[in-house]
C-alpha positions in Angstrom: 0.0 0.0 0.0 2.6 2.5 0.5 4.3 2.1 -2.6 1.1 2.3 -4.2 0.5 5.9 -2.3 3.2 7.0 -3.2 2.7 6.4 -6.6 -0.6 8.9 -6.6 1.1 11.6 -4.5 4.1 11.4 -6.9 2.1 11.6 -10.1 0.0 14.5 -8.9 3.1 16.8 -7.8 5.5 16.3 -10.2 3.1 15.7 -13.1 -0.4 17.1 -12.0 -2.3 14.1 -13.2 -5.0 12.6 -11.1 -4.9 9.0 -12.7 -3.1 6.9 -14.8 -3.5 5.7 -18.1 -4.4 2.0 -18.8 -1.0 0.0 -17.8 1.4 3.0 -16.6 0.8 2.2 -12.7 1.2 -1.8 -13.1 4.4 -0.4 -15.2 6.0 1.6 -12.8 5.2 -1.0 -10.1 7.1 -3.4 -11.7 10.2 -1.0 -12.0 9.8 -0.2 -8.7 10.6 -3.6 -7.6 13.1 -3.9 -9.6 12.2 -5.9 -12.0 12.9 -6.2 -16.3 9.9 -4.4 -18.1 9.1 -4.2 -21.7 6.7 -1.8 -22.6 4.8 -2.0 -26.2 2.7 1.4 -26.2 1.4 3.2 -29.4 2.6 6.9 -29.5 1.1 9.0 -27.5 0.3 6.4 -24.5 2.4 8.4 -22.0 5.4 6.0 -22.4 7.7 8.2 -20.8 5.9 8.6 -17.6 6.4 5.0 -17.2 10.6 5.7 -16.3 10.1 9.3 -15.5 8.0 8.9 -12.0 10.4 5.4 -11.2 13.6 7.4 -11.5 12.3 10.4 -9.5 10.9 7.7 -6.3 14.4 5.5 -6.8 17.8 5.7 -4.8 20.1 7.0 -7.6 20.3 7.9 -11.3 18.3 6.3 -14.0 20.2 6.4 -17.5 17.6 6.7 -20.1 19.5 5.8 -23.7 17.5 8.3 -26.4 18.6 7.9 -30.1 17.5 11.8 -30.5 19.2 15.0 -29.3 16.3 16.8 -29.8 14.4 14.7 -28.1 16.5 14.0 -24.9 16.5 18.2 -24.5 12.4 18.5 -25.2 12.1 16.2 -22.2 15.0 17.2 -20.1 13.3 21.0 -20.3 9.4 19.2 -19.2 11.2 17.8 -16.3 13.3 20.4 -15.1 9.5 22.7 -15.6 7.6 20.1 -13.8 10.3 20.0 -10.6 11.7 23.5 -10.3 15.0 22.5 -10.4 17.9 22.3 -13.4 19.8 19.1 -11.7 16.9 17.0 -11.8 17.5 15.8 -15.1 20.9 16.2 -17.5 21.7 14.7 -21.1 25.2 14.0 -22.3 26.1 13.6 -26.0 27.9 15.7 -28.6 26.3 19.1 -28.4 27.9 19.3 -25.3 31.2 21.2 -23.9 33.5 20.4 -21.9 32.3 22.8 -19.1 28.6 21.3 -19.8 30.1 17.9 -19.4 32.3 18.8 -16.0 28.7 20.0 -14.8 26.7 17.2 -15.6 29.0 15.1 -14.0 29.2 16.6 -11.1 25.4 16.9 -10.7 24.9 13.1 -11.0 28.0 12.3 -8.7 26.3 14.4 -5.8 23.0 12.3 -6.1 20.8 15.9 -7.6 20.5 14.3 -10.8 17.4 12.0 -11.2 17.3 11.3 -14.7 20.5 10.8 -16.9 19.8 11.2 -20.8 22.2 9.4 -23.1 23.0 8.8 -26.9 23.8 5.7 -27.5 27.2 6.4 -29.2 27.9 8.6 -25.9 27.0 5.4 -23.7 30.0 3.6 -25.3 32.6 6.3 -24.9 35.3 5.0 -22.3 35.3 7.5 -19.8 31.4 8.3 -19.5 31.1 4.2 -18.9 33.9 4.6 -16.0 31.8 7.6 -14.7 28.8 5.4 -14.7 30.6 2.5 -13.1 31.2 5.2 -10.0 27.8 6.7 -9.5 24.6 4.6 -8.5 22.3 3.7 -11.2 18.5 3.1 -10.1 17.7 1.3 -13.6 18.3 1.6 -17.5 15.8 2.4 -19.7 16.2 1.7 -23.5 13.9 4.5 -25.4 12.8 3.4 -28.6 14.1 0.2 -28.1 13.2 -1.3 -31.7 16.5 0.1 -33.4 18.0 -2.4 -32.0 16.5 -4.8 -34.5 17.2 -4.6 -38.0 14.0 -5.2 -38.7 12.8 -2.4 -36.9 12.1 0.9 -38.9 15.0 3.0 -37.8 17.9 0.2 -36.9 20.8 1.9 -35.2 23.8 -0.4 -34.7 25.1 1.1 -31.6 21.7 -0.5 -30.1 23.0 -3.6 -29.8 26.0 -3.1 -28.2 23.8 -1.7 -25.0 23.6 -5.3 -23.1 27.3 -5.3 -22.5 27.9 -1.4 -22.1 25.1 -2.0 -19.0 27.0 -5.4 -17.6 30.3 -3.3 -17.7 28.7 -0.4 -15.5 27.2 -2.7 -13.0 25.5 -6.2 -11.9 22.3 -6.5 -11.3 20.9 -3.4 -13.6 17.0 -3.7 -13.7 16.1 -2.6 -17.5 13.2 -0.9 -18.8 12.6 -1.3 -23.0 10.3 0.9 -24.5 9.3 1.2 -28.1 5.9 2.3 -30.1 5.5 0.0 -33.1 7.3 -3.6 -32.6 6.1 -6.1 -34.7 6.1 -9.6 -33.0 9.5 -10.6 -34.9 11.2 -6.9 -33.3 9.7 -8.1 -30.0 11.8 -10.8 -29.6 15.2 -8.9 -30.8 15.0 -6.5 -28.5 14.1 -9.8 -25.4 17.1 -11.3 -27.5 19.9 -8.9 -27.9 18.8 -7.0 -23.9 19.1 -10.4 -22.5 16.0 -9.9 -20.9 13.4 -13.0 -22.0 12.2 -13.0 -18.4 10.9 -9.5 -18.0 7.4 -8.7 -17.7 5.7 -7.7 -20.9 3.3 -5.3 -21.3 1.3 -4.6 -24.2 -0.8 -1.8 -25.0 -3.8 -2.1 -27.8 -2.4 -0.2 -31.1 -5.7 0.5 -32.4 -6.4 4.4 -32.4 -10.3 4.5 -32.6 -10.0 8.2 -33.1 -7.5 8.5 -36.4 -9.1 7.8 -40.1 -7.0 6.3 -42.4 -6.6 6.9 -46.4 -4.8 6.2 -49.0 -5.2 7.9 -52.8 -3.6 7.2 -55.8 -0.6 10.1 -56.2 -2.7 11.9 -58.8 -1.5 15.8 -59.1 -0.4 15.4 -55.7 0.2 19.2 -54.8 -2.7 20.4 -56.1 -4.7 17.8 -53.9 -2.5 18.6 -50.7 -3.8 22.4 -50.7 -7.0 21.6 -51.0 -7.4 19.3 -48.7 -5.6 22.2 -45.8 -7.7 24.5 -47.1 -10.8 22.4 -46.6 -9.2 22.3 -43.2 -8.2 25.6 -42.2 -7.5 26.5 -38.9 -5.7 23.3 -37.9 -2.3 22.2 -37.5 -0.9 19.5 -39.4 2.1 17.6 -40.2 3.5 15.9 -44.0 5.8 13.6 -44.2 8.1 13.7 -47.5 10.7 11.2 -48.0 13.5 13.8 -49.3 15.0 17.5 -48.4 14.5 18.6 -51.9 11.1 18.1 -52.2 10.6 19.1 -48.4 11.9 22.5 -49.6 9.5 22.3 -52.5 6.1 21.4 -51.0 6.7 23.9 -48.4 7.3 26.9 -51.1 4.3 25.9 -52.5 1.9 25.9 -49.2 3.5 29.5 -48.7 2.9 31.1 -51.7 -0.8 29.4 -51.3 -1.0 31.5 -48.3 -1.0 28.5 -45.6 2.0 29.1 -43.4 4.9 26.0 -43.2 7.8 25.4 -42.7 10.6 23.2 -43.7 11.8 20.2 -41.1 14.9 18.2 -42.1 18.2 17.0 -41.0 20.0 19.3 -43.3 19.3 22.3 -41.4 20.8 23.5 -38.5 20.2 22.9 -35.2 19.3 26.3 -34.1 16.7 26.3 -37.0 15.1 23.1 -36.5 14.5 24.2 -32.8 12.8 27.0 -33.8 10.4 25.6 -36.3 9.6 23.2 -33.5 8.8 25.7 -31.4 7.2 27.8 -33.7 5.0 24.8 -34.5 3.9 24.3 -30.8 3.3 27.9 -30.3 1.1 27.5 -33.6 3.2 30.2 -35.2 2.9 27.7 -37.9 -0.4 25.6 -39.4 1.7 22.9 -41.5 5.6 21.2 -40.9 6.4 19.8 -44.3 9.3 17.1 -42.5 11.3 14.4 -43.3 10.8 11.4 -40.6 13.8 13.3 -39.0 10.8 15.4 -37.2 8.2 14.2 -35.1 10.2 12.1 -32.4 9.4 13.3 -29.3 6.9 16.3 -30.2 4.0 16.2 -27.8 1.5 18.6 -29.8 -1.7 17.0 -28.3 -3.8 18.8 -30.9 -2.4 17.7 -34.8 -5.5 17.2 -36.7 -4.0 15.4 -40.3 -1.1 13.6 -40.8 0.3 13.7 -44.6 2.4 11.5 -46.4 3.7 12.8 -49.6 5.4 9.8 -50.4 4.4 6.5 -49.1 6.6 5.3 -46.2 9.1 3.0 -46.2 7.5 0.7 -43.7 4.4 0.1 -41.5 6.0 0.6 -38.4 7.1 4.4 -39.8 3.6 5.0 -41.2 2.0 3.7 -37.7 4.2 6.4 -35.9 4.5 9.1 -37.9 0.5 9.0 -38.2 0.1 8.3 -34.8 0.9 12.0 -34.4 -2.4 12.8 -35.1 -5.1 13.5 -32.8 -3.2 12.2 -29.5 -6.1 14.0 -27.4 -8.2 11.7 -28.7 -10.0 14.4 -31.2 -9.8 14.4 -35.3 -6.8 12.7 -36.3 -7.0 12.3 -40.5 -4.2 10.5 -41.9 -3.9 10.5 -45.9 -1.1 8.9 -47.7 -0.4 9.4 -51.6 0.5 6.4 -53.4 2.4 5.5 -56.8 4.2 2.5 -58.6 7.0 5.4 -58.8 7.9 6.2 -55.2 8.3 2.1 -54.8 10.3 1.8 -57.6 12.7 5.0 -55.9 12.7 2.9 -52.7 13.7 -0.4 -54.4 16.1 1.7 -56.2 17.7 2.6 -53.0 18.5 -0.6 -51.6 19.9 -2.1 -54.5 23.6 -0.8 -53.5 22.7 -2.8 -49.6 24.1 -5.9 -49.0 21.8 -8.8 -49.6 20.4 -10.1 -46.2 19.8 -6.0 -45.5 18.3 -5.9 -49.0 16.1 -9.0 -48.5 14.6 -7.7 -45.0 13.9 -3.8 -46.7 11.9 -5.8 -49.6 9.9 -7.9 -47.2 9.2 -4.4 -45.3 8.4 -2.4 -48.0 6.4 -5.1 -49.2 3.9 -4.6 -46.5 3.5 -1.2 -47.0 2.3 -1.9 -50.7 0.2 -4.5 -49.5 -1.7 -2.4 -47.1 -1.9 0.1 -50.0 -3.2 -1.2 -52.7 -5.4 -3.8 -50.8 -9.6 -2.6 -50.5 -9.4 -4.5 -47.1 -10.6 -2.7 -43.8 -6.8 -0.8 -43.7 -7.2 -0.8 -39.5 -7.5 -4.5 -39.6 -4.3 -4.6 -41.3 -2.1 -2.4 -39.4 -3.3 -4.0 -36.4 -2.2 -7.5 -38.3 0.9 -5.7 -38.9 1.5 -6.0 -34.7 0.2 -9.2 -34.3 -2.9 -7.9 -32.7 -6.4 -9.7 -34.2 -9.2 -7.1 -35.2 -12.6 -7.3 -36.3 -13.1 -5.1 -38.7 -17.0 -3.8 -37.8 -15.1 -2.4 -34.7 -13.2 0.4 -37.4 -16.9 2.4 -37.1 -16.4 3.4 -40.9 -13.1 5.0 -40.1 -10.6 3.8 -43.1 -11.1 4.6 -46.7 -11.9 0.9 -47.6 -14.7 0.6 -44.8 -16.3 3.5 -46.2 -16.0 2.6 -49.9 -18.8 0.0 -51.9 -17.4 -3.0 -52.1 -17.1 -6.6 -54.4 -17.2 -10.1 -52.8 -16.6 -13.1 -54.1 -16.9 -16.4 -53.2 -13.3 -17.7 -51.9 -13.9 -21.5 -50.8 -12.1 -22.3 -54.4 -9.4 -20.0 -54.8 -8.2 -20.0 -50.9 -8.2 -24.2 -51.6 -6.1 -24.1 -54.3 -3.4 -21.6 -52.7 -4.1 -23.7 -49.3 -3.1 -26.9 -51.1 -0.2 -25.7 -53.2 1.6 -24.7 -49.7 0.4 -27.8 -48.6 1.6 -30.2 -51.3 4.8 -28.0 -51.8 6.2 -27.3 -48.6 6.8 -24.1 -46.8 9.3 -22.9 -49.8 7.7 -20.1 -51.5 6.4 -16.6 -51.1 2.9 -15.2 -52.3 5.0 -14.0 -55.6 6.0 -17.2 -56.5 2.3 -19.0 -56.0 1.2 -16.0 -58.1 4.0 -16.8 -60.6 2.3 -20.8 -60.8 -1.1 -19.8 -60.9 -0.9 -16.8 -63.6 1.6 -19.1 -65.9 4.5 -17.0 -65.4 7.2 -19.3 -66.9 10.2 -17.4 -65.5 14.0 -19.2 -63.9 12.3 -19.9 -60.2 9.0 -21.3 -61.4 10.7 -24.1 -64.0 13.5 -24.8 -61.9 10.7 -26.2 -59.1 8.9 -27.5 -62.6 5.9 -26.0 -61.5 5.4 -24.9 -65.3 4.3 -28.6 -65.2 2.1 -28.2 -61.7 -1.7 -28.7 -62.1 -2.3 -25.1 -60.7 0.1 -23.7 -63.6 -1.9 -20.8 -65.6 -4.7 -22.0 -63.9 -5.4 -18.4 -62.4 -4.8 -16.2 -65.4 -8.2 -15.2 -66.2 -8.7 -13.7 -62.4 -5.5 -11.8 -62.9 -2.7 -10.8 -60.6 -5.1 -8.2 -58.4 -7.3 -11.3 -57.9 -4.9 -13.4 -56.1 -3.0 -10.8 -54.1 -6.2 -10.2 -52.8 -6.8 -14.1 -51.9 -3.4 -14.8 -50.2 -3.4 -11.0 -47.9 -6.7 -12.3 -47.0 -6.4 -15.7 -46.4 -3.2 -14.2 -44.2 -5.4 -11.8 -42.4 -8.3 -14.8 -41.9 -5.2 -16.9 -40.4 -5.3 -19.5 -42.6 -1.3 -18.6 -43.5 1.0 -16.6 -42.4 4.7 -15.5 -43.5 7.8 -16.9 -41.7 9.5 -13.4 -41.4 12.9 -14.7 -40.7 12.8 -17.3 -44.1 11.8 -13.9 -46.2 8.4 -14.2 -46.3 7.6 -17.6 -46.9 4.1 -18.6 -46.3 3.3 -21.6 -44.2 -0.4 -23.5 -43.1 -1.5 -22.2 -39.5 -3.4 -24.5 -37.4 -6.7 -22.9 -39.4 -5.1 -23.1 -42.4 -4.6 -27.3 -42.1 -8.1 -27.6 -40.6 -9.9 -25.6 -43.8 -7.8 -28.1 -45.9 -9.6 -31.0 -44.2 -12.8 -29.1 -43.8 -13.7 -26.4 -46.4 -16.2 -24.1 -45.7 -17.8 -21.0 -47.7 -15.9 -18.1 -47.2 -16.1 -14.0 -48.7 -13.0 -12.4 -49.8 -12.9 -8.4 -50.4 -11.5 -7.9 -54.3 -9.5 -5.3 -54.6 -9.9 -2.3 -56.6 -7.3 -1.6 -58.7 -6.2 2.3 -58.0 -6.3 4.4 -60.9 -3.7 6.8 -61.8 -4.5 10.1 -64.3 -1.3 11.1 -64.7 1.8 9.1 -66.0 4.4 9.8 -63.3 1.6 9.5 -60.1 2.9 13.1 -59.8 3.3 16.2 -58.5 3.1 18.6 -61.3 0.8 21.1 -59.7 -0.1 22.9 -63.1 -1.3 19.8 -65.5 -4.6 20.3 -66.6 -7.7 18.0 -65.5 -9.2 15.7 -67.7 -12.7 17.2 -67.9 -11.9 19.9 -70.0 -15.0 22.5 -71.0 -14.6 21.9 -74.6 -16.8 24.7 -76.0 -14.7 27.2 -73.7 -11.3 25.4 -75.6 -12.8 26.1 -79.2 -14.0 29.8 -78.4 -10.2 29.8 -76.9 -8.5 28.6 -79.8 -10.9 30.6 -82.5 -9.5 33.6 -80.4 -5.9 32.7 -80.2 -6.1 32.1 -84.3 -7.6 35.6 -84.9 -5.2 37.4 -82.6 -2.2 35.0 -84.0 -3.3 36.5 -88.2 -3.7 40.2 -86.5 0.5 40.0 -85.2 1.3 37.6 -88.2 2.6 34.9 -85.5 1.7 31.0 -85.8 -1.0 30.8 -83.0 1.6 28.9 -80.5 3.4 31.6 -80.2 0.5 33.7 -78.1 -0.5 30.5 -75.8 0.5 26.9 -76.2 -2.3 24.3 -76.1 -1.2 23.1 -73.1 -2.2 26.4 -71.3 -5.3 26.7 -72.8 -6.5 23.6 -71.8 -6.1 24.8 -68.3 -7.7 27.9 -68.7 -10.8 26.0 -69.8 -10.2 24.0 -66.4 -9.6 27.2 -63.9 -11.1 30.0 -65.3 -8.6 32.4 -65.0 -10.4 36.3 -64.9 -7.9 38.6 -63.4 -4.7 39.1 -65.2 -3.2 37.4 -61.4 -4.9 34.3 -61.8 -4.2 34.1 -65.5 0.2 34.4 -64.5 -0.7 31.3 -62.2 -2.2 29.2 -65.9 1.1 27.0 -66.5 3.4 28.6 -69.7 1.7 32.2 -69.2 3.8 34.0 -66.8 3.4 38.0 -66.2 5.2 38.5 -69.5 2.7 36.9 -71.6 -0.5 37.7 -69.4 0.5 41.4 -69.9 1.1 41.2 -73.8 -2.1 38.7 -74.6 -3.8 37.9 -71.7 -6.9 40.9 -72.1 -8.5 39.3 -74.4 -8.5 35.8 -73.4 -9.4 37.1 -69.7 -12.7 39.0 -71.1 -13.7 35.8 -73.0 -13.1 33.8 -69.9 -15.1 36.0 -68.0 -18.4 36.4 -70.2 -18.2 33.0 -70.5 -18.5 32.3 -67.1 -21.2 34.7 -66.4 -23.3 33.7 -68.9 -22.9 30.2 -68.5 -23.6 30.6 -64.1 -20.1 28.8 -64.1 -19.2 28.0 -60.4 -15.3 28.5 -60.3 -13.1 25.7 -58.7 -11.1 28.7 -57.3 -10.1 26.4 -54.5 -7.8 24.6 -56.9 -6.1 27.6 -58.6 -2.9 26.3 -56.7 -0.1 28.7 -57.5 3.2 26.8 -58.6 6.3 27.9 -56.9 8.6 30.4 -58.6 9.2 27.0 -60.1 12.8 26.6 -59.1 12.7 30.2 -59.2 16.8 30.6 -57.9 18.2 28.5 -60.8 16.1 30.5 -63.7 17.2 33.7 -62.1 20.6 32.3 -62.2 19.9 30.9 -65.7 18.9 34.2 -67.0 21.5 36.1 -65.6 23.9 33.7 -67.0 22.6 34.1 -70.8 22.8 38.3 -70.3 26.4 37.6 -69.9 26.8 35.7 -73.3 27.9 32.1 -71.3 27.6 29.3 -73.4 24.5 27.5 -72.5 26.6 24.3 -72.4 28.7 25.7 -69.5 25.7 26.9 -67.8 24.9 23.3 -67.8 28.1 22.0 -66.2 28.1 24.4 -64.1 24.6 24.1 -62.4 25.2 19.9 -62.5 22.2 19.4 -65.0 22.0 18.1 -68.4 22.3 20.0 -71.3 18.9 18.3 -72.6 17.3 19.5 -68.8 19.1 23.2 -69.2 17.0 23.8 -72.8 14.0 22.7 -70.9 14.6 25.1 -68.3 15.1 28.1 -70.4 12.2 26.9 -72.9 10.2 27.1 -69.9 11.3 30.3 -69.1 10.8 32.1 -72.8 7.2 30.2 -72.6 6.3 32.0 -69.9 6.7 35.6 -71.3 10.4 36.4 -71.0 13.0 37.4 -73.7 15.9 35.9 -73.9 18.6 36.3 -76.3 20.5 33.5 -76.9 21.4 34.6 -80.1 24.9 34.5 -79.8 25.1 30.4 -78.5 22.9 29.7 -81.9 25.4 31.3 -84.0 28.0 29.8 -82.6 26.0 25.8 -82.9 24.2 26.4 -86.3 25.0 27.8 -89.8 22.9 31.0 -90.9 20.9 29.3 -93.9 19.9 26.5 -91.7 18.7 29.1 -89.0 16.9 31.1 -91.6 15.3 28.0 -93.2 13.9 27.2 -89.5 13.0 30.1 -89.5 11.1 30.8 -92.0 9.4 27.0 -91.3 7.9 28.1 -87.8 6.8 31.1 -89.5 4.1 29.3 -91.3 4.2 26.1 -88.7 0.5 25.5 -86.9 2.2 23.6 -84.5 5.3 24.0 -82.5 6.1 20.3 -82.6 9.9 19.2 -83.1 9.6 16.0 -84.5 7.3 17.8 -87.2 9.7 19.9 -88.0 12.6 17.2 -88.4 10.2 15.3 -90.3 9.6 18.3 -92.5 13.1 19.7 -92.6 15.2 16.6 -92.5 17.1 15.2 -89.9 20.0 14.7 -91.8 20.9 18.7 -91.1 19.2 18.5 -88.2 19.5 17.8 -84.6 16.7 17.6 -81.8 18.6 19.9 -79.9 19.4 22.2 -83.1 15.5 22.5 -83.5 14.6 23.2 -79.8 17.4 25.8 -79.9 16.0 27.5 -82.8 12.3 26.7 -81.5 13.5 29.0 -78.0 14.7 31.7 -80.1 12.2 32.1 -82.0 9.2 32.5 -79.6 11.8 34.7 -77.5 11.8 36.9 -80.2 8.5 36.8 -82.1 6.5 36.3 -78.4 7.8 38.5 -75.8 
């Protein structure tokens, strides 16, 4: 009983809470006694409670291992706020001084020092683990304990070398592990490699009632991202991009869109960083556009959307970086944007990884495409995911897939024949290769098992690939099979799976829905036009375009290309401001033809009651606004636009696409003197004088027309640049 008084007195001085949250008391009982602990709690549990209060009733100094600076010195700050006093709690790593160092030190070795904060690289350092061995150490508590496993979304070698740093510092060391997202197999690393299979384990639910979960295809990506913040003005929110570059670049764009972000990675400083954190709490700031490098440790209670640009490159990184959302159990909406192309970048960037490293970042990012593309209850599956069962009527409509219509089928003869082929065959092969057999995909694996001879071979082709990806994630959900993780994801029988086998029954599979991409590169080209054009709007445009073009005696590409008109019939453009934002206008050509076109635009609309999607207007960024500038200054001083090239690190094929795009948009540029120097004066003057008379501005007409014997692609695009520079703006 007096522990357990304690406990309540403790918890409402130092931390002003009246009661604990589901297992925290049982947790910091069993610390208390000094016993092993593993925690499994989904962010936002109040896992750090669960050492903090411990350390602060315990004789001594608990060393809490943190794998973030940032993080150690958030929570350092909430202690010393919560107790008054600086020596309560200390870090040590490498933003520290000497001085800072000699102070820490000395705090711990006088017994003011409660909590002890260290990186795991500074844990190993000879003469911090000497200090260590002098002072007394309540407990050790490992945060974020899955980077210890290499199968954990953010392995850390230096991890695994905790077990022996803590037997070198003293015997007898009660441990704490702690992590958010472990997956059974990460579970039993972190028991493994901590040498602590005896500890008391416990395990909090990871379902989130409270967060919605969607994924869309990645279908003009930027232009969907600010509309769906403006839909939600007023709240903060967090995306998640997987590089700095386009971290930079989705951030420009939410600015000039008037929502205010900032940028979050590891490539700036630290002094910055802290300050866009800070700026986000004090709501300074609606939106963080971050790398995963941001998040750790940020207790904003109040995020209402999680975004991921790109799709993560595992379930446990999705789980946590969404679990952000809504952790005072309010609106938490978590959207992710999908494409073939960001999986293809992330295969790409384990190809140079050794093989077992490359085997286990397959099997991971496999997941994450399964739970993408799958039409299957997606809270189901992430709870899967951590070996936790769910029935799906519990998700309350709450996931994309629960709310969309759906298509059964009938499963008793599909899920036999997979059943039996693992049955028959052994526990040898993935769900690729059983889709290989049944699809008749005669490649190396399947005819070296000669299962281009097996009864099931081609027997599945008419259902298609979708079909049986569906059956086997299903029949893995259902627990009929499930993957051996540490044999790269071969599927094997369960209990369930044998009994079906012996006793089939009728059974409803979800099909999936195949998503559909409108655009070719899933992407993120805010300015491409939509497909439902107003085609009467396009034909008054073009008529208009034609007479002005006879007027100037210019070929009608030279006013506006097609491209931009086609948006205008898809925006509306009727100020001359919204008219620079139509892709290939810029102010240079919105000023020299845009009246017209606006005036058109605008009876149109009025006489047609035309309701304006002005919410999707979404201005482009200066468009890699620093290298045009550059660009342009560069041609003013007569440099060769192949040594602007080298010099920037781009192509010379990407440098004429930058400067076409800058002429396009309205402004002269005279790159007279590079042409004279690449191509002779008749066979300027004769592409010339084709253009002149040209309807379209299409190369490959023109090489067609002029012969590309003379000609190269380049030479026309050269002469192409030059000539609406001159004739255009």
């Amino acid at each position: 009983m007096e522990i357990e008084k304690s406990l309540f007195d403790n918890l409402q001085e130092f931390f002003g809470f009246d009661t604990f949250k589901g297992d925290q008391e049982a947790i910091i009982t069993n610390v208390l006694n000094k016993k092993d602990t593993f925690v499994i709690m989904p962010t936002g549990g109040g896992k750090s409670i669960c050492y903090q209060l411990p350390a602060l009733m315990s004789d001594g100094t608990a060393i809490v291992i943190s794998p973030l600076i940032a993080l150690m010195k958030n929570q350092v700050d909430q202690l010393r706020a919560f107790g008054g006093n600086e020596s309560i709690a200390h870090f040590l790593n490498s933003s520290l001084t000497k001085g800072d160092i000699t102070k820490v030190k000395a705090d711990v070795s006088a017994g003011k020092t409660k909590l002890l904060y260290v990186a795991p690289e500074s844990l190993s350092k000879e003469d911090n683990v000497l200090f260590l061995k002098s002072i007394k150490v309540s407990f050790v508590a490992v945060d974020e304990a899955h980077c210890i496993s290499e199968w954990g979304h953010d392995f850390r070698p230096e991890y695994r070398k905790i077990r022996q740093i803590i037997n070198g510092i003293g015997e007898n060391i009660p441990i704490i592990a702690l992590t958010a997202t472990a997956t059974p197999k990460v579970q039993s690393d972190i028991r493994k490699n901590l040498q602590m299979n005896n500890a008391t384990l416990f395990k909090s639910s990871f379902n989130r009632s409270n967060l919605y979960y969607e994924v869309r295809p990645k279908n003009k990506v930027v232009r969907e991202i600010v509309r769906f913040i403006k839909n939600n003005s007023g709240k903060t929110g967090i995306i998640y991009c997987l590089s700095r570059k386009k971290v930079e670049e989705i951030a420009e764009v939410l600015n000039i869109n008037g929502i205010k972000a900032l940028p979050y990675h590891a490539g700036l400083d630290a002094k910055t960083r802290a300050d866009t954190q800070d700026k986000f709490l004090m709501e300074d700031v609606e939106v963080i556009v971050a790398t995963i490098a941001f998040g750790m440790g940020i207790d904003k209670p109040d995020v209402r959307y999680v975004i991921h640009h790109d799709i993560p490159k595992s379930m446990e990184g999705y789980y946590q970086e969404t679990g952000r959302a809504g952790r005072d159990g309010g609106e938490g909406l978590c959207v992710a944007f999908y494409s073939k192309k960001d999986v293809e970048k992330l295969t790409k960037f384990m190809k140079d990884k050794p093989v077992s490293e490359r085997e286990i970042g397959t099997q991971i990012l496999k997941e994450v495409i399964d739970y993408s593309e799958s039409s299957v209850c997606r809270r189901k599956q992430i709870l899967h995911y951590f070996g936790e069962k769910f029935d799906e009527t519990g998700c309350n409509n709450m996931c994309d897939n629960c709310r969309a219509p759906k298509t059964h089928i009938d499963a008793e003869e599909p899920l036999f024949k997979v059943l039996g082929f693992i049955k028959e065959q052994g526990d040898k092969f993935d769900d690729h290769h059983i889709i290989n057999v049944l699809m008749g995909q005669n490649n190396q694996p399947v005819s070296s098992y000669k299962h281009d001879e097996h009864k099931l071979f081609g027997s599945g082709k008419e259902e298609g690939v979708n079909y049986w990806n569906s059956v086997i994630r299903q029949a893995e959900l259902a627990d009929f099979i499930k993957k051996d993780i540490d044999h790269y994801g071969l599927l094997t029988l369960t209990e369930s799976g044998k009994k079906y086998l012996n006793n089939p029954y009728a059974v409803k599979f979800i099909i999936n829905k195949p998503m559909e991409f409108t655009d070719e590169d899933g992407g993120d080209d805010v300015t491409q036009s939509s497909a439902a054009l107003d085609t009467e709007l396009l034909k008054m445009l073009k008529d208009l375009r034609k007479k002005i073009a006879k007027q100037k005696s210019l070929p009608p590409f030279v006013i506006f290309q097609d491209p931009s008109l086609d948006e205008m019939c898809t925006h509306y453009p009727i100020t001359s401001e919204e008219l620079k934002q139509i892709h290939g206008v810029g102010s240079g050509k919105a000023m020299k033809f845009g009246a017209p076109f606006i005036e058109l635009i605008k009876q149109y609309v009025e006489d047609n009651n035309i309701d304006r999607p002005q919410d999707l207007v979404v201005k482009s960024t200066a468009n890699k606004s620093a290298l045009k500038v550059s660009i342009i200054q560069n041609i003013d001083r007569k440099i060769g636009l192949d040594d602007i090239a080298s010099a920037k690190g781009i192509s010379y094929e990407d440098l004429l696409k930058e400067v076409e795009s800058i002429v396009y948009s309205g402004t002269r540029l005279n790159i007279g003197y590079f042409v004279d120097e690449m191509i002779d004066q008749d066979l300027q003057d004769e592409v010339y004088d084709y253009f002149k008379s040209a309807e379209v501005d299409s190369i490959k007409e023109a090489l067609k027309e002029l012969g590309e014997a003379d000609y190269t692609y380049e030479d026309i695009q050269l002469m192409r640049i030059k000539f609406i520079s001159e004739l255009g703006n």
